[in-house]
N, CA and C of each residue as an Amber inpcrd file, in Angstrom:
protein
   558
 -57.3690000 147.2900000 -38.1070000 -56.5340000 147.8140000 -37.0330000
 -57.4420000 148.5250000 -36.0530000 -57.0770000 148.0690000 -34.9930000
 -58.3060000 148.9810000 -33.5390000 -57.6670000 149.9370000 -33.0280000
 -57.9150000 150.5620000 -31.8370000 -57.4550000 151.7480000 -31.6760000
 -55.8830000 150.8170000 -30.6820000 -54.8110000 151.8300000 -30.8310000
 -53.7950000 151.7260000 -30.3880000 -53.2610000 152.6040000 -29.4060000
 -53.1020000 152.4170000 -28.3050000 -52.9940000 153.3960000 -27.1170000
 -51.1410000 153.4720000 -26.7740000 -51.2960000 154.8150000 -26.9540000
 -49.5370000 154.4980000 -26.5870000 -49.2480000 154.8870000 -25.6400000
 -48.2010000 153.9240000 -24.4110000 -48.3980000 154.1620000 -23.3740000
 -47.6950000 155.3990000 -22.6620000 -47.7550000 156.3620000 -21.8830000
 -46.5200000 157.3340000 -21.3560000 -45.5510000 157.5320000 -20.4940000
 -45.3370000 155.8410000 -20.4940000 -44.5520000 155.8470000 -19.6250000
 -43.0580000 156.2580000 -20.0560000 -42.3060000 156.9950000 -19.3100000
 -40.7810000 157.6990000 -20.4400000 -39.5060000 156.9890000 -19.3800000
 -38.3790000 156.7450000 -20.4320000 -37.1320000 156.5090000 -19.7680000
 -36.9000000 157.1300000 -18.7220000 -36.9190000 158.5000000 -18.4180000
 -36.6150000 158.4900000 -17.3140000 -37.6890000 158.5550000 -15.9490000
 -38.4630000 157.5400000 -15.8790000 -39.4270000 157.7470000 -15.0890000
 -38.9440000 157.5080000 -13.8630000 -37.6950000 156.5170000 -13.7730000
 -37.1140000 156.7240000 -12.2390000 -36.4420000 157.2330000 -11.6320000
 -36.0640000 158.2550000 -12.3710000 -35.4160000 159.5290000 -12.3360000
 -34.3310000 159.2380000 -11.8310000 -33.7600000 158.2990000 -12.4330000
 -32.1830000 157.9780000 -12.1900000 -31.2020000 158.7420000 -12.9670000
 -29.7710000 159.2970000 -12.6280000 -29.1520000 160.2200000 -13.3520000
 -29.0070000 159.6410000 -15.0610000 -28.7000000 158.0570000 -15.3160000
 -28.7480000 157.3550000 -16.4070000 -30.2430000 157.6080000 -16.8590000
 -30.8000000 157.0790000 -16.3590000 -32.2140000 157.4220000 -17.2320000
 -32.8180000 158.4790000 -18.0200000 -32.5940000 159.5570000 -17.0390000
 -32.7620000 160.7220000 -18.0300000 -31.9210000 161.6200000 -18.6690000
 -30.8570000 160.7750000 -19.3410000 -30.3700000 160.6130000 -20.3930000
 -30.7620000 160.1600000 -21.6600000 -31.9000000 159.6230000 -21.7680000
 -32.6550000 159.3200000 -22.6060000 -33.5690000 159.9680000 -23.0230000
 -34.2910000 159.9310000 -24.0520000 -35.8460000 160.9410000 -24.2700000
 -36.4920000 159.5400000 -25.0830000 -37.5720000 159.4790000 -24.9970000
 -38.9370000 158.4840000 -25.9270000 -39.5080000 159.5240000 -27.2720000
 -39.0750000 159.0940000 -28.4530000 -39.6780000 159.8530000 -29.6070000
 -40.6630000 158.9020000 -30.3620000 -41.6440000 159.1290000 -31.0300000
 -42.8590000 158.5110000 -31.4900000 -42.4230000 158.6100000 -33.0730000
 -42.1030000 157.9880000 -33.9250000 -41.6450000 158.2310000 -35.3650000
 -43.0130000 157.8910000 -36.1340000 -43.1260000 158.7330000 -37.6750000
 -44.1540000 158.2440000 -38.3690000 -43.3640000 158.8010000 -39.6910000
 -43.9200000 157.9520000 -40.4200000 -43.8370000 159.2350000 -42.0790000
 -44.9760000 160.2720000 -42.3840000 -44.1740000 160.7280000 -43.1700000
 -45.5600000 162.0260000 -43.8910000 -44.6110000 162.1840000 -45.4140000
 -45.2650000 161.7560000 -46.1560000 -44.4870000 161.7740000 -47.8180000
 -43.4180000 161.3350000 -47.5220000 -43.2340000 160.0430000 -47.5280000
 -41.9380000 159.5720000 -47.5090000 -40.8860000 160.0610000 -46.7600000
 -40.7980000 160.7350000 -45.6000000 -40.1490000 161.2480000 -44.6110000
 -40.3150000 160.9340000 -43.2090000 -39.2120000 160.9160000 -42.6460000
 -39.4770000 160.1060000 -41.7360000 -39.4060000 160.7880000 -40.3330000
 -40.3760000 161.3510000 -40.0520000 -40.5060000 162.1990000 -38.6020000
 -40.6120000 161.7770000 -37.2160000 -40.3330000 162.7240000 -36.3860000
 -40.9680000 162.2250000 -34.3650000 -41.5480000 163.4480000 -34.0800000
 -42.3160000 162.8630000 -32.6880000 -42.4680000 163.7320000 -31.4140000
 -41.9350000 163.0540000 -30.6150000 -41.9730000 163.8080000 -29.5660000
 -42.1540000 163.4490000 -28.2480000 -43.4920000 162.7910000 -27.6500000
 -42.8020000 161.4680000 -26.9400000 -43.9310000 160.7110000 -26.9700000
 -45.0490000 161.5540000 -25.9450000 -44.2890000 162.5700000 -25.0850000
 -45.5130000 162.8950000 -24.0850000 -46.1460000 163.5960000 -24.8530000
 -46.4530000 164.4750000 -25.6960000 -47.2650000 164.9150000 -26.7550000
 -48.3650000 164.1790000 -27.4410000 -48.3820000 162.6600000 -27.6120000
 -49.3490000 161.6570000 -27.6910000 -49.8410000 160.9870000 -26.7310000
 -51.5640000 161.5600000 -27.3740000 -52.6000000 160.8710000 -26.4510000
 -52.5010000 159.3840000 -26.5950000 -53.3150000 159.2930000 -28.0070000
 -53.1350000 158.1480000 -28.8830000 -53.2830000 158.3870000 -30.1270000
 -52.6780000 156.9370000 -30.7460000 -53.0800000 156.8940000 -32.2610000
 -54.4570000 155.9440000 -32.3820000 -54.8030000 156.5420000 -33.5220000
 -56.4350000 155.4640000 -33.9080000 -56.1100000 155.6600000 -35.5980000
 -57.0240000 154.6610000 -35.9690000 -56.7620000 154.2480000 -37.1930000
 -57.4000000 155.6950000 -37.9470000 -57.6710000 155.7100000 -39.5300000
 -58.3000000 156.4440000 -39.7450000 -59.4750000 156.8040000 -40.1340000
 -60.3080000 157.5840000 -39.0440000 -61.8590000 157.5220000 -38.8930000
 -61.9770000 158.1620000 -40.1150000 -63.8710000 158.0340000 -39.9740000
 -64.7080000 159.0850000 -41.1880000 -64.3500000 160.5240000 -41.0030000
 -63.8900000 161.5430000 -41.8950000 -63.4400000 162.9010000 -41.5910000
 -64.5880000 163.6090000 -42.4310000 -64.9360000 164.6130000 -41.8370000
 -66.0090000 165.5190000 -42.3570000 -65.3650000 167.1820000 -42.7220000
 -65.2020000 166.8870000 -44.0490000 -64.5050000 168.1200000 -44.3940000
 -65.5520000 169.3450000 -43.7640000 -64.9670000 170.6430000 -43.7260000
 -65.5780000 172.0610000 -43.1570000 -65.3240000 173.0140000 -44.2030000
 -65.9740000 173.1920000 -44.6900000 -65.8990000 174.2730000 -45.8710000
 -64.7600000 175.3910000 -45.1270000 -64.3920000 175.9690000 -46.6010000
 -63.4330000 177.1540000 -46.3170000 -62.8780000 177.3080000 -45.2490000
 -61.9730000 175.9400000 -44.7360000 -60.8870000 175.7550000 -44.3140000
 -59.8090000 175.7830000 -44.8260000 -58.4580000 176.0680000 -44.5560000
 -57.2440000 175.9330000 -45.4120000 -56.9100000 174.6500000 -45.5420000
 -56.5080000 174.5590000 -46.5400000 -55.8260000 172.6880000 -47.1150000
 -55.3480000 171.6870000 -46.1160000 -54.8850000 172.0930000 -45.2600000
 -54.7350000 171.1240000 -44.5860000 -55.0910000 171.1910000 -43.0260000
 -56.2420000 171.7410000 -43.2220000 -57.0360000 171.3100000 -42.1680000
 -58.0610000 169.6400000 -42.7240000 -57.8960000 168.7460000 -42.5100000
 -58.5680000 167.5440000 -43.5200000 -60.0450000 167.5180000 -42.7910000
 -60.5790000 168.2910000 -41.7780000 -61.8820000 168.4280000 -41.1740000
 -61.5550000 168.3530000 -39.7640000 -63.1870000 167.2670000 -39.6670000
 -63.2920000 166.9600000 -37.8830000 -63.8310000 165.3960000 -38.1330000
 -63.3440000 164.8940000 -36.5970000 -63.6240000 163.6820000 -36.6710000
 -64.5660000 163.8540000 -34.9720000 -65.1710000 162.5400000 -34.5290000
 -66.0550000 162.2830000 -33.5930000 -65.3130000 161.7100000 -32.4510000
 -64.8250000 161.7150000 -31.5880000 -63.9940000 161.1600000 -30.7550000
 -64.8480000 161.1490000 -29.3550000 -65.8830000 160.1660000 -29.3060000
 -65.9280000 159.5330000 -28.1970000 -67.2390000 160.5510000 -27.9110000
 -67.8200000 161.2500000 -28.5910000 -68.9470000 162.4040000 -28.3440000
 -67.8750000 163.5080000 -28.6460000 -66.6330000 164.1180000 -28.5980000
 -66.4000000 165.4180000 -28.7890000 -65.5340000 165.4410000 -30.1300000
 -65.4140000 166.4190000 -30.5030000 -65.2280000 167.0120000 -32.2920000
 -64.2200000 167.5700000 -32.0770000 -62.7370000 166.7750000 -33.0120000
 -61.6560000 166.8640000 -33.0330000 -60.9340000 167.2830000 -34.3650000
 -60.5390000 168.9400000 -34.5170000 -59.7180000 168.9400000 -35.8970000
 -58.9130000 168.0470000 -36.2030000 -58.7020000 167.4330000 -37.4760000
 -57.9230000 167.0290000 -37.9450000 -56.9150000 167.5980000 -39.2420000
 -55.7310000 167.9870000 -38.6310000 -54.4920000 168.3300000 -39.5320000
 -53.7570000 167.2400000 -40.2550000 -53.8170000 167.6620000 -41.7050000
 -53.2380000 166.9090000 -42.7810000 -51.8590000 167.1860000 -42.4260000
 -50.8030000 166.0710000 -41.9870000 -49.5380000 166.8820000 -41.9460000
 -48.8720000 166.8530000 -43.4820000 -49.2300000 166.3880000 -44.3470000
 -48.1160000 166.4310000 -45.1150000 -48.4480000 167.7580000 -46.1310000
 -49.8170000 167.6590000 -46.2590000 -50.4470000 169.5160000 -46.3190000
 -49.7470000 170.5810000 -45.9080000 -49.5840000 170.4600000 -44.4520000
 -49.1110000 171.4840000 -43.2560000 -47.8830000 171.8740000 -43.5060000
 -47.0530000 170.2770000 -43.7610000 -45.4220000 170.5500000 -43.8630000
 -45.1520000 171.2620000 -45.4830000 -46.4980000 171.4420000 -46.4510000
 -45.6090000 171.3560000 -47.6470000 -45.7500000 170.2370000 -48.5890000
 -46.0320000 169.4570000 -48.3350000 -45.7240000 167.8830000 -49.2120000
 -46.9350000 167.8110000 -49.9950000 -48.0600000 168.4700000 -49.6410000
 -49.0280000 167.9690000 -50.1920000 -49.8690000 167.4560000 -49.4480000
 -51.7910000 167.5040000 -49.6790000 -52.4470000 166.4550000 -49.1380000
 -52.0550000 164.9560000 -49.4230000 -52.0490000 164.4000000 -48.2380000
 -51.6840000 162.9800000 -48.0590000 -52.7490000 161.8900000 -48.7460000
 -52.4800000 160.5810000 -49.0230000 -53.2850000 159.6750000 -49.5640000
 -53.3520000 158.8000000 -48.8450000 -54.4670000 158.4730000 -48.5510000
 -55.2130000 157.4450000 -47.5640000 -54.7700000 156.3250000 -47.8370000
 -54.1220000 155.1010000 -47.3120000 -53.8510000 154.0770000 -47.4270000
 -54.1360000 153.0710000 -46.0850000 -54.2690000 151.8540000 -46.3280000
 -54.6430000 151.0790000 -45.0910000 -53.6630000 151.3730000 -43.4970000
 -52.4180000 151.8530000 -44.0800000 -51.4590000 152.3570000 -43.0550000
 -51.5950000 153.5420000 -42.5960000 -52.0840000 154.4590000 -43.3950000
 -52.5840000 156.1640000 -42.5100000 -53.4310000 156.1420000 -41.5280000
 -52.7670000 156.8480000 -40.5010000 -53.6630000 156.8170000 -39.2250000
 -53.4170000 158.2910000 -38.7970000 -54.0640000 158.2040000 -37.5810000
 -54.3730000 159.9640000 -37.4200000 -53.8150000 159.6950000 -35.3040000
 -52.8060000 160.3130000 -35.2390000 -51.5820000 161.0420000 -34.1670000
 -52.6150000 162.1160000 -33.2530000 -53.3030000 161.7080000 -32.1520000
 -53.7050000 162.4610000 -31.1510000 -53.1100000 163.2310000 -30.3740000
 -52.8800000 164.6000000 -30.2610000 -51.9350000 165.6450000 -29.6360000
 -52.4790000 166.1610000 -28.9240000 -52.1170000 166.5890000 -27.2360000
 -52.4800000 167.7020000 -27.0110000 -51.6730000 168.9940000 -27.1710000
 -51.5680000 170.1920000 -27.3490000 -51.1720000 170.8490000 -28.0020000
 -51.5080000 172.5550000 -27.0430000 -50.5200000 172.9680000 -26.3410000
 -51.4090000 174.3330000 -25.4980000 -51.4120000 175.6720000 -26.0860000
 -52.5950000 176.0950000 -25.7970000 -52.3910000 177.5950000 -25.8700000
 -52.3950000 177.6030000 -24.7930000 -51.7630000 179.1850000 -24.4410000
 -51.6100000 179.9060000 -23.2110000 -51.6910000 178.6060000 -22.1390000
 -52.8740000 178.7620000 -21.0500000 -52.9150000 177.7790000 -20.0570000
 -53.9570000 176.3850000 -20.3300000 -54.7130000 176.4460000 -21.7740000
 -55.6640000 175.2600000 -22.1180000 -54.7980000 174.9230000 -23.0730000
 -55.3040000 172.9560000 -22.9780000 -54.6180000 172.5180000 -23.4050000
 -56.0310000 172.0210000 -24.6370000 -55.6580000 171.5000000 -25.9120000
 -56.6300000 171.3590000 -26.7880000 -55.9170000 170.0440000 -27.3660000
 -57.1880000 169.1380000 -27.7300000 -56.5360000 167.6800000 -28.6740000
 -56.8350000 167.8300000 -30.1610000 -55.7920000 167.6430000 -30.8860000
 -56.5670000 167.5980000 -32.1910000 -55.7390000 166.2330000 -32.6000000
 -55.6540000 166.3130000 -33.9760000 -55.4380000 164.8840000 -34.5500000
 -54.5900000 165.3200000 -35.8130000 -53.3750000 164.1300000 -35.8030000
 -52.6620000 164.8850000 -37.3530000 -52.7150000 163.3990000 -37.9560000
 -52.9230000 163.5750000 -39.2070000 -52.9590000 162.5280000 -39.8040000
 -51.5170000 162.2240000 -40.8740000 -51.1080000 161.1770000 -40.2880000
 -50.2310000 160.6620000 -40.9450000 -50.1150000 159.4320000 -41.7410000
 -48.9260000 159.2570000 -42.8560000 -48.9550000 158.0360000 -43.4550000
 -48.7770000 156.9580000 -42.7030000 -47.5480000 156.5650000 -41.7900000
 -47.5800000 155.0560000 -41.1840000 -46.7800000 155.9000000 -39.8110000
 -47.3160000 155.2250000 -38.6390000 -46.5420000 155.4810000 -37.4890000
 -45.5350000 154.1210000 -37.6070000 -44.2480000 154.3740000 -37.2620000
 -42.9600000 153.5460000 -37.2570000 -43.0420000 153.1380000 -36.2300000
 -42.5180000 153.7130000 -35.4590000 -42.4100000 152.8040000 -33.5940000
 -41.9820000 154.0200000 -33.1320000 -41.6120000 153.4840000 -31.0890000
 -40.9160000 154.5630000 -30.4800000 -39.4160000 154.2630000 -30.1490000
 -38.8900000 155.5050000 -30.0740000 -37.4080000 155.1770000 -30.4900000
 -37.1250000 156.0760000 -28.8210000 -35.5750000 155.4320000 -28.4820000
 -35.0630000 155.9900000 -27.6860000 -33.9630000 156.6160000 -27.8790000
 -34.0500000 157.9180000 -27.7380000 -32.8520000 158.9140000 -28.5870000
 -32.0290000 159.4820000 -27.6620000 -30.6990000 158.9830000 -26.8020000
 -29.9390000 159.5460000 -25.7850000 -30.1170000 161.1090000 -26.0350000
 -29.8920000 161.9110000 -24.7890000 -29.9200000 163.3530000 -25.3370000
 -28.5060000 164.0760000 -26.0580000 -27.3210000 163.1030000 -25.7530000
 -26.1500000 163.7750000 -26.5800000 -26.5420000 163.4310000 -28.2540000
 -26.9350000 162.5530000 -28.4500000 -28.1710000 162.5080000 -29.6190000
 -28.6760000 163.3050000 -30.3100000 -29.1540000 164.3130000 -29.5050000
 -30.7800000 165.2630000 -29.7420000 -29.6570000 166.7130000 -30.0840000
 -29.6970000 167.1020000 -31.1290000 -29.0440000 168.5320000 -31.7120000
 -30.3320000 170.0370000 -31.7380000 -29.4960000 170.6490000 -31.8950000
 -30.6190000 171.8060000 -31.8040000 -31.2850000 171.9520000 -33.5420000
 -32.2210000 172.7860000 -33.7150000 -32.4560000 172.8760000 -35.1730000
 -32.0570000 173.3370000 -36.0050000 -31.5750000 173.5370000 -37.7980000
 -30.4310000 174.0860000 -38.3200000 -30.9690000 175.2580000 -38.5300000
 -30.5680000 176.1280000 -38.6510000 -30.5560000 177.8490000 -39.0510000
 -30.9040000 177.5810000 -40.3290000 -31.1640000 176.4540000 -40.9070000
 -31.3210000 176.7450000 -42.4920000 -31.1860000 175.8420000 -43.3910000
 -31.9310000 175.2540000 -44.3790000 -31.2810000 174.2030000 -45.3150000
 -32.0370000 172.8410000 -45.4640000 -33.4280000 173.8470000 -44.5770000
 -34.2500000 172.3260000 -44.1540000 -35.7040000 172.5850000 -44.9350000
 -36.2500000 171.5820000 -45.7570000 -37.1130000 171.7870000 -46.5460000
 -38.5500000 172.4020000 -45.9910000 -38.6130000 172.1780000 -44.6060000
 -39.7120000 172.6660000 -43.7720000 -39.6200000 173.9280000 -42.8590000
 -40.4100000 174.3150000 -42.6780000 -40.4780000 175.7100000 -41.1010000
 -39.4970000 174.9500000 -40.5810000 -38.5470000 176.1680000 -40.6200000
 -37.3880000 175.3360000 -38.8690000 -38.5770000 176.0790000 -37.3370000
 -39.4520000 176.9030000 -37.4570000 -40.2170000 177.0040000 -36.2470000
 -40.9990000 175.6270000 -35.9230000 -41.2930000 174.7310000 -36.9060000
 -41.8350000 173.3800000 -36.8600000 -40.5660000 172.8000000 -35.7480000
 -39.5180000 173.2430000 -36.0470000 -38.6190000 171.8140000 -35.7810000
 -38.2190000 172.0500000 -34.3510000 -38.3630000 170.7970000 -33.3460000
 -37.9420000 171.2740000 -32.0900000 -36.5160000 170.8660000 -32.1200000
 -35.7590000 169.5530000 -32.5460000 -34.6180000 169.6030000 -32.5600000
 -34.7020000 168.4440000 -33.8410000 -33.0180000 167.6170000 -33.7410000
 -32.8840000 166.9940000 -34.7840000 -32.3670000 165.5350000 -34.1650000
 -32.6050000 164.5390000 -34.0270000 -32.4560000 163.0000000 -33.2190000
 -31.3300000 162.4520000 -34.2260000 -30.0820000 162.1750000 -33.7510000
 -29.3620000 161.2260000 -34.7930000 -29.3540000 159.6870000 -34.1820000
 -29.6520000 158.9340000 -34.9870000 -30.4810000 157.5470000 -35.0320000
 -29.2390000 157.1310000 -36.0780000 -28.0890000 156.0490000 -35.1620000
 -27.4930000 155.6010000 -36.0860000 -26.0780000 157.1180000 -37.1560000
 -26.3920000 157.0070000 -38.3730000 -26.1580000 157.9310000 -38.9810000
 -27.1070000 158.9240000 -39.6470000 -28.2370000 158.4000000 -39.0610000
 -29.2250000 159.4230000 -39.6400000 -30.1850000 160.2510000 -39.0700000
 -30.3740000 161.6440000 -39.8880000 -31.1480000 162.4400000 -38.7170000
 -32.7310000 162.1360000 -38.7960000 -33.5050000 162.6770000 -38.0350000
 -34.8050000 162.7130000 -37.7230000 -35.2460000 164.0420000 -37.4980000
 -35.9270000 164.4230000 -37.8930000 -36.7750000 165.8820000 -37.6200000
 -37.2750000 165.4420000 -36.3160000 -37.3990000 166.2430000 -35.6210000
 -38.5170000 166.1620000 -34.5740000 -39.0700000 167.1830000 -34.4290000
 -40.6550000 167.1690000 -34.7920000 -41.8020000 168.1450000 -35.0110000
 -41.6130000 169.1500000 -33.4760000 -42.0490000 170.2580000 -32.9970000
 -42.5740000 171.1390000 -32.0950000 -44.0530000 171.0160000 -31.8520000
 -44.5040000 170.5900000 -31.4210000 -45.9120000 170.0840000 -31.4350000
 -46.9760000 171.4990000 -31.5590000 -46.3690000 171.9720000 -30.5540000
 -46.5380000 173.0860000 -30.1680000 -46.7770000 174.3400000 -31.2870000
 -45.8000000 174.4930000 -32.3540000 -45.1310000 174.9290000 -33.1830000
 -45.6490000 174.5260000 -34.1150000 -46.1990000 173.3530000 -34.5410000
 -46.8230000 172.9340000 -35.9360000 -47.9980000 173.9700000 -36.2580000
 -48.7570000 174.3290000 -35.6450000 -49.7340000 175.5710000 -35.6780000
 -49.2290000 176.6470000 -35.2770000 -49.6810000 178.0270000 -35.6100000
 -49.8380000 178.9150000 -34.9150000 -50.6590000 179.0630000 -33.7060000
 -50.4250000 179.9440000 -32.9880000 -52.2540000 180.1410000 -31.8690000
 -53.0570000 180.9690000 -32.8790000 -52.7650000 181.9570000 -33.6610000
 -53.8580000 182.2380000 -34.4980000 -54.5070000 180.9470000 -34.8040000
 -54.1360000 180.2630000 -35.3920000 -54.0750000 178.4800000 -36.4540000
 -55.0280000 177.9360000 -35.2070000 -54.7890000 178.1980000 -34.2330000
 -55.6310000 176.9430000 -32.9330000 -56.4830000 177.6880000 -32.7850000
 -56.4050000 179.2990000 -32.2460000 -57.8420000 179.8010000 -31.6030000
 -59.1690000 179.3180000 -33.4680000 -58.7500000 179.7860000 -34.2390000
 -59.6630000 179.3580000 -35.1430000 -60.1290000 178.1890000 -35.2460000
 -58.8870000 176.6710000 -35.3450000 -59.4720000 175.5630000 -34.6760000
 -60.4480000 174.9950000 -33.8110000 -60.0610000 175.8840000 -32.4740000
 -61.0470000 175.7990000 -31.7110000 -62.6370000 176.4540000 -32.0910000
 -62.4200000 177.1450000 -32.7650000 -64.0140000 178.1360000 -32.6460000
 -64.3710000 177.2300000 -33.9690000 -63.8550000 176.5080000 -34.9460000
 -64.2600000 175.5360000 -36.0030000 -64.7710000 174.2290000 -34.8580000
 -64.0180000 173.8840000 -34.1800000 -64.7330000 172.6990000 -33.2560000
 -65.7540000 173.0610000 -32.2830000 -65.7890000 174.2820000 -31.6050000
 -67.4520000 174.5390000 -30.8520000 -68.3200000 174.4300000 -32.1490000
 -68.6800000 175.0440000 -33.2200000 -69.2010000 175.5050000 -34.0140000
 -69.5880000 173.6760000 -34.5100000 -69.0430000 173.2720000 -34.7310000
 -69.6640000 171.5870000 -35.1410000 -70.0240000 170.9100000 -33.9310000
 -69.7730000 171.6570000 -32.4310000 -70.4680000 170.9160000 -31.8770000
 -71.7280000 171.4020000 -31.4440000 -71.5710000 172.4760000 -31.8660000
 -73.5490000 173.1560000 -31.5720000 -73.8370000 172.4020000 -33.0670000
 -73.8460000 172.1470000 -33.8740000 -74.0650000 171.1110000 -34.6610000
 -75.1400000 170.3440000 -34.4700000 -74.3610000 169.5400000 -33.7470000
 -74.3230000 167.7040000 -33.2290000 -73.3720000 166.7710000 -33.8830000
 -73.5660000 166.0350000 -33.0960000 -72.6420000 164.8980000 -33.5300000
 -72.7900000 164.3060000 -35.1790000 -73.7130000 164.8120000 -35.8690000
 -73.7400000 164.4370000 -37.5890000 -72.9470000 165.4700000 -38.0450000
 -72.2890000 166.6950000 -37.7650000 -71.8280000 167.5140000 -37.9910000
 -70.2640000 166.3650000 -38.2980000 -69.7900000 165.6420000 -37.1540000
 -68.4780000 165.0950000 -36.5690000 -68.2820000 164.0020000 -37.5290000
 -69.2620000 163.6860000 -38.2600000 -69.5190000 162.2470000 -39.2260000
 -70.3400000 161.3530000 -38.8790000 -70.7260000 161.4110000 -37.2080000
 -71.5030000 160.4620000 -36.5490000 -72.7020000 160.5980000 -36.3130000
């Protein structure tokens, strides 16, 4: 599998009153669950590179990878959510985010079991998140997509970390890149 670019273009790009009625969600699993974002939240997906663990990181940080010359954390989501570190299979690939603090925006990478497809979820659709009852951080959850009869989490991209969680990220990714690039796997 080569790298897979997903494109951003969104339903309502012609900003017709029908159109943006719609939202574009990006679905994947993580332990047998079946999650979204928002597609504008993805850069791209790429298969899954060489990861270079970083000592005395928390569990589901799964390292850094090399992206093109620059050094990209990679978050285990099923670690993150709870589920456990994930198991590498020919279908796990790793979900390119940008993700802001304050006014910078930062890319990292979450690695997931299989990306599904993108789904179009009307917004009478899209519910807010439950007060409770949900096996994960409801601060994770930006809302809930009903697909059919069934719901969908949809991650907070934003929200999957803390900014404590990112500023450390970040100072873990300068730090491998005064390195060099063998630091990144490459």
């Amino acid at each position: 599998m080569g790298e897979l670019v997903v494109s951003k273009q969104t339903a309502g790009a012609s900003r017709g009153d029908a159109a943006d009625e719609v939202t574009q969600y990006l679905t994947f699993s993580v332990s047998d669950e079946r999650l979204a974002m928002s597609i504008d939240a993805v850069k791209e997906i790429i298969e899954t590179p060489q990861v270079t663990r970083v000592p005395m990181t928390p569990d589901y940080i799964r390292g850094v990878i090399n992206l093109r010359g620059s050094v990209v954390p990679v978050i285990d989501l099923g670690a993150r959510l709870g589920r456990g570190p994930l198991t590498l299979t020919k279908r796990s690939c790793v979900v390119l985010v940008e993700v802001q603090v304050g006014d910078e925006g930062h890319v990292l990478g979450m690695l997931v079991d299989e990306v599904k497809n993108i789904l179009d979820i009307p917004r009478e659709d899209v519910k807010p998140p439950p007060e409770f009852g949900s096996e994960i951080r409801t601060d994770f959850i930006e809302a809930m997509g009903r697909v059919d009869d069934v719901f969908i989490i949809i991650l907070s991209v934003d929200h999957v970390l803390s900014v404590q969680e990112l500023a450390a990220l970040r100072q873990l990714s300068g730090e491998a890149e005064a390195s060099g690039p063998e630091a990144a796997g490459e």
